[in-house]
FIDO-767617 format. One line per 3 residues: number of its first residue (from 1); for each residue x, y, z of C-alpha. Coordinates in Angstrom, 1 decimal. Example, Ala and Ser with C-alpha at 12.3 -4.5 7.8 and 13.67 -1.06 7.14 Angstrom:
BEGIN
1	12.3/-4.5/7.8; 13.7/-1.1/7.1
This chain:
BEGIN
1	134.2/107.1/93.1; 136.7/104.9/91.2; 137.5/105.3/87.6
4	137.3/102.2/84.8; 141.6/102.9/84.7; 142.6/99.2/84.3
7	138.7/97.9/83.3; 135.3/98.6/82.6; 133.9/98.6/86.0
10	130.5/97.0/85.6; 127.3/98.4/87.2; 123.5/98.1/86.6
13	120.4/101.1/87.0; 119.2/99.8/90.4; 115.9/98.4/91.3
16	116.5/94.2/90.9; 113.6/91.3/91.3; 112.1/91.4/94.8
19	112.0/87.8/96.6; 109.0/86.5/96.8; 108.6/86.7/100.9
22	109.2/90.7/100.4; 106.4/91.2/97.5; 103.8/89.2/98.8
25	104.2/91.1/102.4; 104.6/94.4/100.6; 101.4/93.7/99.0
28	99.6/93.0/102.3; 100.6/96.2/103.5; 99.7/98.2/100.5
31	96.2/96.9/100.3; 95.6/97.0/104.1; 96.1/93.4/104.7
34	97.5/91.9/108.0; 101.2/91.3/107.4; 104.1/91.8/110.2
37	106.9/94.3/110.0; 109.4/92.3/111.9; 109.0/89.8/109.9
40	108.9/92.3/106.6; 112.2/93.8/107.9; 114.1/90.5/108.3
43	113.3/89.4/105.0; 114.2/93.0/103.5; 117.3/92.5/105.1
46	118.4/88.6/104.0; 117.1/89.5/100.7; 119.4/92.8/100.2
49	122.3/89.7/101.7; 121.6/87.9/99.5; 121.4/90.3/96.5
52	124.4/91.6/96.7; 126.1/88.7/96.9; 124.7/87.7/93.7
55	125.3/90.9/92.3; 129.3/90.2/93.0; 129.3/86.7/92.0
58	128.0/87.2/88.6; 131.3/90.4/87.9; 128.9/93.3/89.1
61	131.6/95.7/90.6; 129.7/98.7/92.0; 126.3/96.6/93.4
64	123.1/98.4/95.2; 120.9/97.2/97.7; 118.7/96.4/94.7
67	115.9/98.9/96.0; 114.6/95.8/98.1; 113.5/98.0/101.0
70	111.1/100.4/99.0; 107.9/99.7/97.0; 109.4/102.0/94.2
73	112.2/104.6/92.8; 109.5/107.5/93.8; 106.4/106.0/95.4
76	109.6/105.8/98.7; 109.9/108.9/99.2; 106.5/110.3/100.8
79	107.6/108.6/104.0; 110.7/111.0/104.0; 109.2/113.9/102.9
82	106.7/115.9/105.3; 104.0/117.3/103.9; 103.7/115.3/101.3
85	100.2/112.7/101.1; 99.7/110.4/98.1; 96.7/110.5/95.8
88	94.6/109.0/93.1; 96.1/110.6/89.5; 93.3/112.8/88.0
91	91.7/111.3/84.5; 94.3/112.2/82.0; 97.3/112.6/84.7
94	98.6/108.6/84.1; 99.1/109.7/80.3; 101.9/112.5/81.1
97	105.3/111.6/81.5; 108.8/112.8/80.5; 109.0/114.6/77.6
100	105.1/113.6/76.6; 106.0/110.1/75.4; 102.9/108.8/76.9
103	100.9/111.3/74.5; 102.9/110.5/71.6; 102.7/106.8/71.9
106	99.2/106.8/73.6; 98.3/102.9/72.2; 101.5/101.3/73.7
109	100.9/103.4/77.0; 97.7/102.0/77.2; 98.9/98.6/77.3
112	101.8/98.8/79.0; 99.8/100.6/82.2; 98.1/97.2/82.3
115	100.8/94.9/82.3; 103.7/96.9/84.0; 102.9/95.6/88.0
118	103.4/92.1/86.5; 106.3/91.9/84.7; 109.1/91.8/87.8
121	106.6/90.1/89.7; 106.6/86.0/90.9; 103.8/83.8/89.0
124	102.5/82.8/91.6; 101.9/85.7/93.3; 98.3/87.5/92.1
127	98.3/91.3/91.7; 94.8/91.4/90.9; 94.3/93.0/94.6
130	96.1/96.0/93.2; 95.3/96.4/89.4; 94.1/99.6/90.0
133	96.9/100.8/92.3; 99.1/103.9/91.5; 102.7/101.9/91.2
136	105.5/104.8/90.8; 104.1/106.8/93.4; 104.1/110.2/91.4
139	100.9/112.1/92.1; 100.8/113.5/95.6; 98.9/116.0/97.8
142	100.8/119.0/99.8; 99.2/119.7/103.2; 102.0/122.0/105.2
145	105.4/122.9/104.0; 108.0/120.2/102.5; 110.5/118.9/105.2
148	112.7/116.2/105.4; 112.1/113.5/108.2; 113.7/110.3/106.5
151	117.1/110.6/109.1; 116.2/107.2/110.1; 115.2/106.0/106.9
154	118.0/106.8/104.9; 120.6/105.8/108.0; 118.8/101.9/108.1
157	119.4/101.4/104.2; 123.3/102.7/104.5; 123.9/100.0/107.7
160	122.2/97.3/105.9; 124.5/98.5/102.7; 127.2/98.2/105.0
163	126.4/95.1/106.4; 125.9/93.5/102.6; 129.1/94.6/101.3
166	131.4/94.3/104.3; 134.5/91.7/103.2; 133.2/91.5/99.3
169	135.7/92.3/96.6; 133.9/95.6/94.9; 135.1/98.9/93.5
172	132.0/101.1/94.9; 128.6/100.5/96.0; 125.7/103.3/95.7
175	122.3/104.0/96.9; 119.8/105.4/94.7; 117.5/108.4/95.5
178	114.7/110.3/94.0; 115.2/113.8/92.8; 113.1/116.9/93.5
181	112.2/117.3/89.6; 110.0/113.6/90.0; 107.2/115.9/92.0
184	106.0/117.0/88.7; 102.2/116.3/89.2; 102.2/117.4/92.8
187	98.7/119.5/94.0; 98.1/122.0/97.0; 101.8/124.2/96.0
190	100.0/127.1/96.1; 99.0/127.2/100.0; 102.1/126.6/100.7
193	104.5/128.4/98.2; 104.4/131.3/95.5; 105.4/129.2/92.5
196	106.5/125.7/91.5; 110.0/126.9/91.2; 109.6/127.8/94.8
199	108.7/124.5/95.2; 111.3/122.8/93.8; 114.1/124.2/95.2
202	111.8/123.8/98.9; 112.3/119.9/97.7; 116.1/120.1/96.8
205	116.5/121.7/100.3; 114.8/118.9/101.6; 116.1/115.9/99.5
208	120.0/117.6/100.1; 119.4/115.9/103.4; 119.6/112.5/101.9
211	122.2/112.8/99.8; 124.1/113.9/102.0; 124.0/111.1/104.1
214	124.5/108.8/101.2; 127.9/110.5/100.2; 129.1/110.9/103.9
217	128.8/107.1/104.3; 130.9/106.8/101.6; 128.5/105.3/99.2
220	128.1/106.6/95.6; 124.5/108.3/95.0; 122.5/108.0/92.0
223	120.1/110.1/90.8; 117.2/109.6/87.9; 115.2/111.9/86.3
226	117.9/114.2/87.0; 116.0/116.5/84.9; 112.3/116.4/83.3
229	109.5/118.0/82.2; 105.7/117.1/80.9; 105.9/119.0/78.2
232	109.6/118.8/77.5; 110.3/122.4/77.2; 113.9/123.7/76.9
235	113.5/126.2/79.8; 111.9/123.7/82.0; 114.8/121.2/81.5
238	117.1/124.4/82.5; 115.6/125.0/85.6; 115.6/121.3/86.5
241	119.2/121.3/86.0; 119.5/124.2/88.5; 117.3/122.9/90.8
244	119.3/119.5/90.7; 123.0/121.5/91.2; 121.1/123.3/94.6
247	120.0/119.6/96.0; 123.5/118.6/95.4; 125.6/121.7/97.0
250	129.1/120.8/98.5; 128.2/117.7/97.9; 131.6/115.6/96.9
């Protein structure tokens, strides 16, 4: 990772505008639409291209893929993670969030849960179809044992990285990645594992996979929600922390 020695070396947090091709067939898949994944990969891949492109045009030195290939920062990661089955939030669940701001500020969170699908998305595209959709992707179900099976996954996003950035003028590039602390509001631990500590480190076993990968290809890897709790309790944050420094062993 290169130091700002000479410069600020200018960076941004990650997810960027999706083209329109890659929402509205993103959609079609999510609500069980007909759509074609050829055609869903192709445009993933001339919009991350393009994106980073842009991203080096307008002075960005350390560009991403812009998170065009995934629906979300979290809602990604059940396809790399066995075991691990979304599900409809709980009544109540949709108001927690880190550190309880959603409780504290329940009027604003009320609104902004109806608007936040639309805000990145193109005018012309309606998201009526999936109002009531779970966005982020944070409440899932645990039906065996937490593995990692995103090898493929996370190898396609670091060639297509490679592909975007090869002969560009940049300092760094990174990938993002979800941490193991973001399966907060997970159900079914207890079939599998003794306690949600247990758990967690389970996920950071899992997850090391991938950032592994990340690091080896040379990219920088970002993590958010490094470490959080509902209820924002000092020993939770702790063991988040801990659970983070196990994901990320020998990892340079």
């Amino acid at each position: 990772m290169k130091r700002s020695t000479d410069r600020i070396l200018t960076t941004h947090t990650g997810s960027l505008v999706r083209t329109r091709e890659i929402i509205e067939e993103m959609k079609a898949r999510l609500i069980g639409k007909p759509y074609d994944q050829a055609t869903l990969d192709a445009d993933i891949r001339s919009g991350i291209l393009d994106v980073v492109r842009k991203q080096v045009e307008v002075g960005i030195d350390i560009p991403n893929d812009g998170e065009f290939g995934r629906r979300g920062f979290i809602a990604y990661v059940h396809q790399r993670l066995g075991g691990l089955v979304p599900r409809e939030p709980e009544p109540g669940e949709a108001m927690l969030g880190p550190g309880g701001e959603r409780l504290l500020f329940p009027g604003f969170s009320e609104q902004y849960d109806k608007h936040f699908r639309f805000i990145w998305m193109h005018p012309d595209i309606s998201m009526d179809e999936v109002a009531n959709t779970p966005a982020n992707g944070e409440w899932f179900d645990l039906t065996e044992p937490v593995t990692y099976v995103g090898q493929a996954a996370v190898q396609h996003d670091i060639a297509l990285l490679n592909e975007a950035t090869s002969g560009l003028d940049i300092a760094d590039a990174f990938i993002t990645a979800v941490t193991p602390n973001a399966h907060r509001y997970d159900r079914g631990i207890e079939q599998f594992y003794p306690n949600k500590a247990a758990y967690l480190y389970a996920l950071a076993d899992a997850m090391h996979e991938e950032y592994k990968a990340i690091t080896d290809a040379g990219f920088i890897l970002q993590l958010d929600r490094a470490a959080v709790s509902a209820d924002g309790a000092v020993e939770a944050m702790d063991q988040g922390v801990e659970v983070l420094n196990h994901a990320l062993r020998g990892i340079q």
